[in-house]
C-alpha positions as CSV (number, residue, x, y, z in Angstrom):
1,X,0.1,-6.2,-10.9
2,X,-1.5,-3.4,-9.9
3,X,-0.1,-0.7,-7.6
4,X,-1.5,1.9,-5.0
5,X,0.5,5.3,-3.4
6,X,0.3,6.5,-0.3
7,X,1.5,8.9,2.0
8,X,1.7,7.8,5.7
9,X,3.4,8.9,8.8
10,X,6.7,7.2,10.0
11,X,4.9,5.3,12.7
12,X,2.0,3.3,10.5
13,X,4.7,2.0,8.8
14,X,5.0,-1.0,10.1
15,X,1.7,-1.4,11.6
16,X,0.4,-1.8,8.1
17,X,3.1,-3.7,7.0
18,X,2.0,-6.3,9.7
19,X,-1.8,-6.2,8.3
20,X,-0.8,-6.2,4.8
21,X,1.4,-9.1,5.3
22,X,-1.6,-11.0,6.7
23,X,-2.9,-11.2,3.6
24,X,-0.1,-13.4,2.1
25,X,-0.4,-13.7,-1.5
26,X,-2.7,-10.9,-2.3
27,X,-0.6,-7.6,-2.0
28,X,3.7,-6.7,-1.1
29,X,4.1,-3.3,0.5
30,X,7.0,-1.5,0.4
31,X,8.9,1.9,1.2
32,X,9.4,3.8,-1.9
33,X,10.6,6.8,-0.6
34,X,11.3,7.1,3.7
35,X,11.7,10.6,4.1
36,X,8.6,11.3,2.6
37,X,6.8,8.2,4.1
38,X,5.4,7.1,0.5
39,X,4.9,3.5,0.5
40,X,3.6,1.3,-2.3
41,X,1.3,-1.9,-2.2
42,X,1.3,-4.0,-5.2
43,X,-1.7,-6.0,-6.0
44,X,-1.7,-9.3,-7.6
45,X,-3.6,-10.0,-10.2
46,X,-7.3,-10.9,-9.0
47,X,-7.3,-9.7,-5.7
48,X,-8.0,-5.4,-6.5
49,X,-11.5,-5.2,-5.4
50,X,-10.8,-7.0,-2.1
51,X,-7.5,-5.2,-1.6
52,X,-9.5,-1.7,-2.3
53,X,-11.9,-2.6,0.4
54,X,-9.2,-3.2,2.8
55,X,-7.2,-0.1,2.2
56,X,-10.4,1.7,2.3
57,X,-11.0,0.2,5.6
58,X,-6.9,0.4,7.2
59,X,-7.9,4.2,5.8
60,X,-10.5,5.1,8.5
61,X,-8.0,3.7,11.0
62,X,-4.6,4.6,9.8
63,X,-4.2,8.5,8.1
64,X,-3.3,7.1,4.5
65,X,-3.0,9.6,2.2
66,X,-3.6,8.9,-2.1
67,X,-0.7,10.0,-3.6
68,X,0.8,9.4,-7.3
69,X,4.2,7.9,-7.9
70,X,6.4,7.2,-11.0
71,X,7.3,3.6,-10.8
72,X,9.2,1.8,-13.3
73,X,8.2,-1.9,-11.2
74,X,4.4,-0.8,-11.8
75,X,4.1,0.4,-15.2
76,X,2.9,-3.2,-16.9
């Protein structure tokens, strides 16, 4: 699994939750740390390259910022 950090406001939340979840099978997101809005989406095995090319498209549409997290869950 691979994993990917980012920083986004309150209200994209859920909206991306909503997209991500879409794509059933490829990717979980989840809230790692509220207050700061960092969430993280884990990417099945496989399915990185497509996954990058979505975030990199829910990026021009949604403020998503990079950012780096520890993560026991994503350190395979």
């Amino acid at each position: 699994m691979t994993c990917r950090y980012f920083k986004v406001a309150h209200r994209d939340m859920v909206f991306l939750k909503f997209i991500l979840e879409a794509y059933e099978g490829m990717n979980v997101m989840s809230t790692v740390d509220n207050k700061a809005g960092i969430i993280r989406i884990a990417i099945m095995p496989g399915f990185v390259a497509d996954m990058d090319e979505l975030l990199a498209d829910l990026g021009r549409q949604v403020p998503m910022e990079p950012t780096e997290w520890r993560d026991e869950l994503c350190t395979f």
